[in-house]
C-alpha positions in Angstrom: 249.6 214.5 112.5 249.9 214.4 108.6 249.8 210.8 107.3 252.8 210.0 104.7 252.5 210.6 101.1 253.2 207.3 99.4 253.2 209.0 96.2 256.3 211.0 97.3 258.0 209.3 99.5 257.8 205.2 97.7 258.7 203.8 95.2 257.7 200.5 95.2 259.7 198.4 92.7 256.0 196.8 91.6 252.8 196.8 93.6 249.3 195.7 93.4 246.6 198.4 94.2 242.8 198.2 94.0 242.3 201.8 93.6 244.5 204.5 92.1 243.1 206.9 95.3 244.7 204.4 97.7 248.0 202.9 99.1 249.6 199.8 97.5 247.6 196.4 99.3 250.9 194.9 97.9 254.2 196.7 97.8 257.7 194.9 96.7 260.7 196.6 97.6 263.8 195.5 95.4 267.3 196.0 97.1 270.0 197.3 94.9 273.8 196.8 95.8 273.9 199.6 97.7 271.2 198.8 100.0 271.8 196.9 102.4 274.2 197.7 106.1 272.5 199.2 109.1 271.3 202.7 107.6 269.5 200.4 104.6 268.2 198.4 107.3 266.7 201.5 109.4 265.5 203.0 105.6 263.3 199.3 105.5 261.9 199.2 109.0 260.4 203.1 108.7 259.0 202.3 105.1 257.5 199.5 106.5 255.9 201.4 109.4 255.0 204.0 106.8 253.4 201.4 104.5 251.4 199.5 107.3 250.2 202.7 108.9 248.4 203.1 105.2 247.0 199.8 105.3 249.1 197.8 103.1 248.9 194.7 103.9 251.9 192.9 102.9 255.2 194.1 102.0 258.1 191.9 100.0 261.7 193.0 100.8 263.9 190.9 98.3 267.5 191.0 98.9 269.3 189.2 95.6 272.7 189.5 97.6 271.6 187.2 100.6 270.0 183.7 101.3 266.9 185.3 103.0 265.8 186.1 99.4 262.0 187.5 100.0 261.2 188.6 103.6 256.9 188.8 103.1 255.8 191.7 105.6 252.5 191.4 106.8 250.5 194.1 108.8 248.9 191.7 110.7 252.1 190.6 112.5 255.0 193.6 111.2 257.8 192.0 113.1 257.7 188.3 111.9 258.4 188.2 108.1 258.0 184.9 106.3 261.3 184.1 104.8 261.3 182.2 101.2 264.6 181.2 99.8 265.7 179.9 96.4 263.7 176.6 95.4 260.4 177.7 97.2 257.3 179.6 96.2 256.3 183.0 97.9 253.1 184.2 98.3 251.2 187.2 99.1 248.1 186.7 101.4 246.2 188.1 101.8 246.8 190.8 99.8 246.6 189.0 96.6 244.8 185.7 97.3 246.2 182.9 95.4 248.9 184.6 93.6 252.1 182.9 93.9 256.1 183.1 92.8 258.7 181.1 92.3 261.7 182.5 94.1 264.1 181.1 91.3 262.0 183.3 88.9 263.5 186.6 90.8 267.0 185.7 89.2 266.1 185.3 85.2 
């Protein structure tokens, strides 16, 4: 079986990568208007499959149109996403140790 090819089939609205020859450690997926319903929601759940079978490690959905602002993927557990809302900080572990975000910040 033929791994996907990231550099086809994502792309990542910003990511953090330690080598150009390797998948994002740290993808963030920005939802536009029209992405969201259960099609948008079956799109997510296969890129996140996709991403984790590449070894990503964690994966930010953000979704500006709902209260679960930043659902933080990680591959270590793919099915329970930390949820940060407006007025708290998200975070990436570990894919980027220490680097944090103020959810506010997503809406200036």
């Amino acid at each position: 079986m033929t791994p996907p090819n990231l550099y086809l089939r994502f792309e990542p609205t910003a990511s953090w990568m330690v080598s150009r020859l390797c998948a994002p450690v740290f993808a963030v997926e920005v939802r536009s208007a029209g992405d969201y319903g259960r099609k948008a929601e079956e799109e997510i759940t296969q890129k996140l499959d996709d991403y984790f079978a590449t070894s990503t490690l964690v994966v930010w959905d953000v979704g500006l149109l709902r209260d679960d602002v930043v659902k933080a993927y990680r591959a270590s557990e793919p099915n329970k996403p930390m949820i940060y809302r407006r007025g708290e900080v998200a975070e990436a572990e570990p894919a980027v140790p220490g680097w944090t975000m103020a959810v506010d910040d997503l809406f200036q």
